[in-house]
C-alpha positions as CSV (number, residue, x, y, z in Angstrom):
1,X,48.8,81.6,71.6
2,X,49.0,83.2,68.4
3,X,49.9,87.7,67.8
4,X,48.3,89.2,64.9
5,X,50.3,92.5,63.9
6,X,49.6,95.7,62.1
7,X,51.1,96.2,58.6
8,X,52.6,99.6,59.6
9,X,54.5,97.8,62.4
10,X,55.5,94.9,60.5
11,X,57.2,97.3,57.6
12,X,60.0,98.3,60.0
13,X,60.8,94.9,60.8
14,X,61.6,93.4,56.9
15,X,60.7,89.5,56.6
16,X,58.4,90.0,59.9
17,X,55.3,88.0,59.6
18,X,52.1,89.5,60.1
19,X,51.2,86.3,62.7
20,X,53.3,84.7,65.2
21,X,52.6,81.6,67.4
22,X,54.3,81.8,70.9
23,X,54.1,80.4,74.0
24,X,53.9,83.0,77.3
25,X,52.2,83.7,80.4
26,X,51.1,87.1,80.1
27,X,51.4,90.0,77.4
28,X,54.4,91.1,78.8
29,X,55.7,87.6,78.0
30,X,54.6,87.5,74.5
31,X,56.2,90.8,73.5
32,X,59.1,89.6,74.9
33,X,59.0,86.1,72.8
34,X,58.5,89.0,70.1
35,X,61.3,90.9,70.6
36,X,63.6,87.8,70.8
37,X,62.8,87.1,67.0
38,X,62.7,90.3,66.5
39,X,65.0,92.7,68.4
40,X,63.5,96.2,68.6
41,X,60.2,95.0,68.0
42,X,59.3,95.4,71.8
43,X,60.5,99.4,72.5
44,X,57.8,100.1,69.7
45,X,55.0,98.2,70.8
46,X,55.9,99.5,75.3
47,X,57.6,102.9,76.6
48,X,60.0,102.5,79.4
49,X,57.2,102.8,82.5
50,X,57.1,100.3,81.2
51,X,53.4,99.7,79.3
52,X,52.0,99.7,76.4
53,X,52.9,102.6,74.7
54,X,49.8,105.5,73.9
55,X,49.2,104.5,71.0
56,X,49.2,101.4,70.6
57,X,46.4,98.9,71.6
58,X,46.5,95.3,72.1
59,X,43.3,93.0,72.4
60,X,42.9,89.4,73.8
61,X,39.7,88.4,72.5
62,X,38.7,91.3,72.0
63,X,39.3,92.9,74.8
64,X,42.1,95.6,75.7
65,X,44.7,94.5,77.9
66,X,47.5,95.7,79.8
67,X,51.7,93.8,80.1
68,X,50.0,92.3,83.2
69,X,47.1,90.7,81.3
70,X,47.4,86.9,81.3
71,X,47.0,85.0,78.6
72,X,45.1,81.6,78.4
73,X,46.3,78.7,76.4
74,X,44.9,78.8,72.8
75,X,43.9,83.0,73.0
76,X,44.6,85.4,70.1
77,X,46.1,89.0,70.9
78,X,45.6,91.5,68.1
79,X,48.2,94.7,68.1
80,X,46.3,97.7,66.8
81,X,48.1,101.0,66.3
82,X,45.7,104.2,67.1
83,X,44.2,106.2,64.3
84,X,44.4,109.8,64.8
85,X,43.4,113.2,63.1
86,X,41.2,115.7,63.5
């Protein structure tokens, strides 16, 4: 399955790609392949409930998932982070 990231996440984490292939079972499993490359990326994408934190939204196919989502072979999950302001 293949993560596309936002550019505002992937500045914190220098030499970060802004896709990565992975193999997992569910979200929760993907973010975990994520933070193994990349340690620290997971507490910024999930709180400690744990979830996916406010805001930040993930989408497999275009839908919004939760850690439990799981994720069928060849899918696409897409990390958005919320736009706020008033």
């Amino acid at each position: 399955m293949r993560i596309l990231l936002p550019q505002a996440l992937i500045r914190l984490f220098p030499g970060c790609p802004d896709a990565h292939s992975v193999e997992a079972a569910t979200v929760a499993d993907a973010i975990a392949a994520l933070d193994t490359a990349w340690p620290g990326l997971r507490d910024r994408l999930c709180d400690s409930t744990p979830a996916i934190r406010r805001h930040i939204n993930i989408f497999l196919d275009g839908r919004r998932v939760t850690l439990a989502t799981p994720l069928p072979p060849g899918s696409e999950l897409v990390v958005m982070t919320a736009i706020s302001g008033g």
